[in-house]
Legacy VTK file of the C-alpha trace (Angstrom):
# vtk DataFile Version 3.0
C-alpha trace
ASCII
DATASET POLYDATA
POINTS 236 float
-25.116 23.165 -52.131
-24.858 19.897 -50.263
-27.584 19.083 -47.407
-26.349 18.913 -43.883
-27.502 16.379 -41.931
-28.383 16.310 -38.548
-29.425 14.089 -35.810
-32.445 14.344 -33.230
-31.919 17.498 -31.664
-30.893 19.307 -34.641
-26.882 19.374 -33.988
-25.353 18.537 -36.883
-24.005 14.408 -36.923
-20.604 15.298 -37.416
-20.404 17.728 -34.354
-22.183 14.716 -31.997
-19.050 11.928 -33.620
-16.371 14.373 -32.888
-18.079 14.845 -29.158
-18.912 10.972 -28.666
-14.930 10.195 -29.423
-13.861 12.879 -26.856
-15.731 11.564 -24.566
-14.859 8.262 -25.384
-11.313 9.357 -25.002
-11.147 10.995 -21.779
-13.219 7.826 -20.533
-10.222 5.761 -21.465
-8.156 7.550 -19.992
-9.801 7.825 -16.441
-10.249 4.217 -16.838
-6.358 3.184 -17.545
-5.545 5.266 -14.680
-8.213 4.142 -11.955
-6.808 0.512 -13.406
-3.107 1.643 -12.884
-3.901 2.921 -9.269
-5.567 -0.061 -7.869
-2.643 -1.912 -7.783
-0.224 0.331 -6.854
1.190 -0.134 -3.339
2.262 3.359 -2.811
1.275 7.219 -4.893
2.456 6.969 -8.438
4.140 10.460 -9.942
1.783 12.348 -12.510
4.910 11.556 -14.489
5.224 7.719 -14.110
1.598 7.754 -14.930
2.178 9.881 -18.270
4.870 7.477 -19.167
2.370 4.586 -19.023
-0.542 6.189 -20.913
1.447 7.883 -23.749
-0.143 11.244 -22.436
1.581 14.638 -20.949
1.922 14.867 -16.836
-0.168 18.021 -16.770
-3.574 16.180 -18.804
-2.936 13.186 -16.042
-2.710 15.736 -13.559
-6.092 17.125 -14.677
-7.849 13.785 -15.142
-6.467 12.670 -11.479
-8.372 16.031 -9.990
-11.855 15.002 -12.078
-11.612 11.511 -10.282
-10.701 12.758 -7.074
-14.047 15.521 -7.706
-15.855 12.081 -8.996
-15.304 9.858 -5.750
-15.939 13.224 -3.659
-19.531 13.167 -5.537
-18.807 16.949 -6.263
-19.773 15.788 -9.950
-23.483 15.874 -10.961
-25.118 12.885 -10.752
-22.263 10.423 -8.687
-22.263 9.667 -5.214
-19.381 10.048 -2.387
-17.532 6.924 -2.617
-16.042 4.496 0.136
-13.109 5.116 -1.439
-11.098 8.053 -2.017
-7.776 9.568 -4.390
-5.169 11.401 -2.453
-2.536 13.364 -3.585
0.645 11.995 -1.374
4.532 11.737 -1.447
4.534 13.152 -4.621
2.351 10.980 -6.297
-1.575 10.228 -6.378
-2.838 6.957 -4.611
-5.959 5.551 -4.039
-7.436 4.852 -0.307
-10.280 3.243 1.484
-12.067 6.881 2.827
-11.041 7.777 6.265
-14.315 7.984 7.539
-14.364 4.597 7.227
-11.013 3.296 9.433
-13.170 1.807 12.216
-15.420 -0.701 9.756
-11.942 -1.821 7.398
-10.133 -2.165 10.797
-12.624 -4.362 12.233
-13.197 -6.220 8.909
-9.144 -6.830 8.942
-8.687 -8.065 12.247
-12.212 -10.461 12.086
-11.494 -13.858 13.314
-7.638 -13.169 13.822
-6.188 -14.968 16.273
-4.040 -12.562 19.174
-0.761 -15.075 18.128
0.817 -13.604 15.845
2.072 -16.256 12.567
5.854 -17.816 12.593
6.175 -15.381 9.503
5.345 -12.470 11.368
7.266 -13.165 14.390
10.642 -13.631 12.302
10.022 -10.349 10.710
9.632 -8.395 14.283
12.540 -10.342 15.063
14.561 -8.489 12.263
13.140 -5.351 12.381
13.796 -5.118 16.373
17.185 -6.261 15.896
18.058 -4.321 12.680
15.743 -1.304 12.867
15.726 1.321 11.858
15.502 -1.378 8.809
13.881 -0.915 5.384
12.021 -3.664 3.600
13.893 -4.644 0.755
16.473 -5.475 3.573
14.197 -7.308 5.882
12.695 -9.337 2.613
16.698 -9.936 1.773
17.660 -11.583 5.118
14.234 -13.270 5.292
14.683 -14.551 1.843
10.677 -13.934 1.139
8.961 -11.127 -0.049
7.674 -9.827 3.897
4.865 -7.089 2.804
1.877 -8.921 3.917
3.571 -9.464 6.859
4.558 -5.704 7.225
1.311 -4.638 6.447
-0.449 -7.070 9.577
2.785 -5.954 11.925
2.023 -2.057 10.926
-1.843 -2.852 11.752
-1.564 -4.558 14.980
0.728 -1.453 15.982
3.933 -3.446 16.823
5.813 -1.646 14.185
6.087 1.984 12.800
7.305 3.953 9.395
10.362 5.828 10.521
11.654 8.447 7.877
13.453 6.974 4.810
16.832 5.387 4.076
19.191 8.179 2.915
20.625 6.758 0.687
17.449 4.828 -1.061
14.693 6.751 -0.098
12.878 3.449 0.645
10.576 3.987 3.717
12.368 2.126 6.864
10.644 1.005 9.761
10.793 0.542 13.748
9.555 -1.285 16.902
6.798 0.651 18.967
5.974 1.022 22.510
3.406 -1.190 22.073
5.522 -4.051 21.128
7.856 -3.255 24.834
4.583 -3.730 26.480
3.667 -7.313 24.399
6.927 -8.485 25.708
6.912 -6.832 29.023
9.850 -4.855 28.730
11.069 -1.292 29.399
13.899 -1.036 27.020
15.184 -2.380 23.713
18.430 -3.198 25.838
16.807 -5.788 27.473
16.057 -8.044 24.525
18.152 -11.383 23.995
21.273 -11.555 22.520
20.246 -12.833 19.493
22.361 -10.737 16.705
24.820 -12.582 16.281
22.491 -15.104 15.027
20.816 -12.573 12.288
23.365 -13.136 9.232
25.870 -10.730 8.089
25.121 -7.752 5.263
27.449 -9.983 3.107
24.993 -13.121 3.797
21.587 -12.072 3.045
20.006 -13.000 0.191
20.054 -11.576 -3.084
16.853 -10.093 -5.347
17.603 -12.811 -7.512
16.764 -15.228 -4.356
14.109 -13.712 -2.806
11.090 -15.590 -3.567
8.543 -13.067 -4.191
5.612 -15.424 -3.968
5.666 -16.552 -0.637
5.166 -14.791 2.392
2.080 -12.946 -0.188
0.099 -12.813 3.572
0.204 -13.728 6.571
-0.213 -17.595 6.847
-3.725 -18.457 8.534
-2.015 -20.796 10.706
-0.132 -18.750 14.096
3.328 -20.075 15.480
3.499 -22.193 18.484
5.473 -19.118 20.077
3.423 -15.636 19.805
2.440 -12.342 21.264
-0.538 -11.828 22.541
-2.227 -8.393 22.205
-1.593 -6.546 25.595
0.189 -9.239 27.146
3.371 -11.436 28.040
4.796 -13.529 25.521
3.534 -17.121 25.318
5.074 -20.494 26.628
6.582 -22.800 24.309
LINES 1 237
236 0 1 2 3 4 5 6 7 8 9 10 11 12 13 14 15 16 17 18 19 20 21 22 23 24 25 26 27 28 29 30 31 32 33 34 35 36 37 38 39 40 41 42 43 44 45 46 47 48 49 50 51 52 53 54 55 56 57 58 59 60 61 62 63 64 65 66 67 68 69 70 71 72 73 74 75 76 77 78 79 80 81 82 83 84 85 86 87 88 89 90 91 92 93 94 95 96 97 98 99 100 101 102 103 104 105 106 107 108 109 110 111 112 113 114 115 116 117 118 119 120 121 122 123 124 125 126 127 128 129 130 131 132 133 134 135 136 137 138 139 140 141 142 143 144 145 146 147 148 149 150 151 152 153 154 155 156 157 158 159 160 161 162 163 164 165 166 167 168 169 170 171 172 173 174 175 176 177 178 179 180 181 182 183 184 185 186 187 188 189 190 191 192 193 194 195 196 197 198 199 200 201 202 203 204 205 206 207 208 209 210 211 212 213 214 215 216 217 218 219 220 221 222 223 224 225 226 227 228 229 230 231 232 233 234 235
């Protein structure tokens, strides 16, 4: 009758190898989808994710609720995090922690000028003239990829998510209240005449010429003309 050996502890060795891969396993796993989630810009479907890791949508689904109980610090032995995973739109995304809006929005808007870049200013331009305008269609008549630019317009509270393209689903988005005031306006009705300028749906540019490199963020440098935050607009 053979020996059985074991390791400190007494369990048997081959129990503790078929533990340490499990564990080594479901380590990848949380791993390849914390790495999936940091870069995606908006939630990713249990599915999508199950795609990308060869697993089943319910064992993502599971693994998404240990992380979400890990950066809680409902696990033993881990801490609350700064950041947090949501379950959204469908999908799971990862966000800075709520309770922490007031430092990341002071930390974004550090040293920013109250002019806002010629970049940004062209995009308002479009959306106020086009909205309610999605932006795959504001990045086609720009001819740029726009969401750095987006994302500094949705932050200073000049623009707005409003509902989704029918037809698309793609988020679309709209002028504020705010951005009447900037201008000193009541009304949309009351900006220039400046449509017929904006090119025709048969003129804008195609995916193929969109450069998707530029317009990454929001160029340091502002445009001669800008708004200023709470104000008129500026003289040329």
């Amino acid at each position: 009758m053979s020996e059985q050996h074991t390791l400190q502890g007494g369990e048997p060795a081959a129990t503790q190898g078929v533990e340490q891969a499990v564990t080594q396993v479901e380590e990848t796993l949380l791993a390849g989808i914390e790495a999936v989630l940091m870069i995606a810009d908006a939630p990713v479907t249990a599915e999508a994710l199950a795609v990308s890791l060869g697993i089943d949508a319910g064992a993502v689904t599971a693994a998404c609720r240990q992380l979400q109980s890990d950066y809680d610090g409902r696990q033993p032995g881990t801490r609350r995090r700064g950041f947090e995973l949501r379950e959204a739109s469908g999908g799971w995304r990862i966000y800075s922690r709520s309770d922490y809006h007031d430092l990341v929005s002071d930390f974004l808007t550090a040293g920013q000028t109250a002019t806002l870049s010629q970049a940004a200013l062209e995009t308002l331009a479009v959306i106020a003239y086009r909205q309610p305008v999605t932006r795959a269609r504001i990045s086609a008549i720009r001819g740029v990829n726009v969401d750095g630019v987006v994302r500094t317009l949705l932050m200073r509270g000049l623009i707005v998510e409003a509902g989704t393209e029918e037809l698309t689903g793609a988020r679309q988005f709209t002028t504020t209240g705010q951005f009447l005031e900037s201008l000193g306006i009541d009304s949309l009705d009351e900006l220039p005449d400046i449509a017929p300028f904006l090119p025709a749906d048969d003129d804008v540019a195609t995916g193929d010429d969109i450069d998707l490199d530029a317009d990454a963020d929001e160029p340091a440098a502002p445009a001669e003309v800008g708004l200023e935050t709470g104000g008129e607009p500026t003289d040329t």
